[in-house]
N, C-alpha and C positions, 0 to 999 in steps of 0.2 A: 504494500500500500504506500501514500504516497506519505511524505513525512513531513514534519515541518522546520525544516532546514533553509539557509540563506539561498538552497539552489534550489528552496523547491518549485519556484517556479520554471525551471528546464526538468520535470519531472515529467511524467506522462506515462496514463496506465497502460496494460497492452495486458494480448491474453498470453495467458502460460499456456507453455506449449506441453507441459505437463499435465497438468489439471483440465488444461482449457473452460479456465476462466478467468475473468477480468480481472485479476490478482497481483498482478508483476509489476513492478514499478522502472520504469525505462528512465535514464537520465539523461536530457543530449548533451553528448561535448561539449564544454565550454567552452573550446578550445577552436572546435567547428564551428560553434556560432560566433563567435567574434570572428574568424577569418571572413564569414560569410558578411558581416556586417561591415569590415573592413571596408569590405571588396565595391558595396557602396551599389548591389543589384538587388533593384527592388523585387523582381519577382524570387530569385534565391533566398531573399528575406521572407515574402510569404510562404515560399513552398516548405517554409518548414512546419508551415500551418496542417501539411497531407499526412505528417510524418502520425500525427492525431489517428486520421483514419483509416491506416495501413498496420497499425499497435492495435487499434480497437477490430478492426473488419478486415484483418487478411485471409486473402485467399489462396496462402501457403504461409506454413512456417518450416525454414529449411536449418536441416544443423550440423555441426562439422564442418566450416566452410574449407574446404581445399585447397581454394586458392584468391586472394581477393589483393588486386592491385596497388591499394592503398593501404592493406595493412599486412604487414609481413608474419607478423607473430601469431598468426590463428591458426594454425595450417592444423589440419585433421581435431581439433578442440571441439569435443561434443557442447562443450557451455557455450562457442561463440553460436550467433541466429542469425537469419538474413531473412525477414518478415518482407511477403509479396503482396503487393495489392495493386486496385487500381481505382482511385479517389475518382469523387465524379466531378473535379476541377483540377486544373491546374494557373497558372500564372503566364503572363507575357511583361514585357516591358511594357510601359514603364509601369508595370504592375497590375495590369486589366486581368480578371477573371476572365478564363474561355474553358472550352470544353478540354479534357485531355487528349493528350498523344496517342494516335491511333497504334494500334501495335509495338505499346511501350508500355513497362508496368514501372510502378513506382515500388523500389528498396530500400529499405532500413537495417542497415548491419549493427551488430549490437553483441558487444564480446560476452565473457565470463562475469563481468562486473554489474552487468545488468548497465551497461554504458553506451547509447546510440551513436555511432562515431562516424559513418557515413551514411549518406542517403541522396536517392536521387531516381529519375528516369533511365530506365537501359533498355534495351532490344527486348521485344517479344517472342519467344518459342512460339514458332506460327502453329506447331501440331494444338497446344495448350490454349491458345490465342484462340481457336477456333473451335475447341471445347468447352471457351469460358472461363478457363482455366486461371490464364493469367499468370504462367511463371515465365522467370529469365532466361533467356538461350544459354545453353548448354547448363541447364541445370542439373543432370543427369552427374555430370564430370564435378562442376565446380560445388556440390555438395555430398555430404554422406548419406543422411539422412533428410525424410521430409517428416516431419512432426506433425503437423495439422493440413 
């Protein structure tokens, strides 16, 4: 649950991929959101508003990740998750609400710490895409496990 700490506002519930229920407390990077805020893009500022609906209503939770570009140390770790979904908004410049990216899902990577440290839109697995599915290309390779 969420606590009340100086970060609890970068807190945010998500479901356990365990229990599978809305029990897990996710924290984002402080470290990604001020790079994000540096960077001075209004929609990378909102989009962190999805990260909400992809912790509350994914449509995978994958575990193990194998291999993830931006973070080296997670490699075969059942604690690290990579939560898939597909929000029914995304962001443009100079920050206008539109509809999302066709054949792209939104991820949330989130180590052993219960720590959400990347997130973002990537490629859609067109077989999944077109079951409704909604996972990441090559998700087969780049995970161990799918949890939910």
């Amino acid at each position: 649950m969420i606590d009340n700490t100086r970060r609890s506002d970068l807190q945010r519930l998500a479901v356990n991929p365990v229990t599978g229920k809305t029990d897990l407390a996710v924290t984002l990077s402080m470290d990604r959101v001020k790079f994000i805020a540096k960077r001075g893009n209004k929609a990378d500022l909102l989009r962190v508003t999805l990260i909400d609906n992809v912790l509350l209503y994914p449509k995978a939770i994958f575990s193990g990740i194998r291999f993830e570009e931006d973070e080296k140390h997670s490699c075969h770790s059942p604690g690290w998750l990579c939560y898939c979904g597909y929000p029914p908004i995304d962001f443009r410049l100079p920050g206008q609400e539109t509809a999302p990216p066709v054949r792209k899902v939104f991820l949330v990577f989130v180590n052993e710490d219960q720590i959400a440290y990347n997130w973002g839109w990537e490629r859609a697995d067109s077989d999944t895409w077109d079951e409704g599915k909604y996972f990441p290309v090559n998700y087969q390779t780049r995970f161990q496990e799918q949890r939910i």
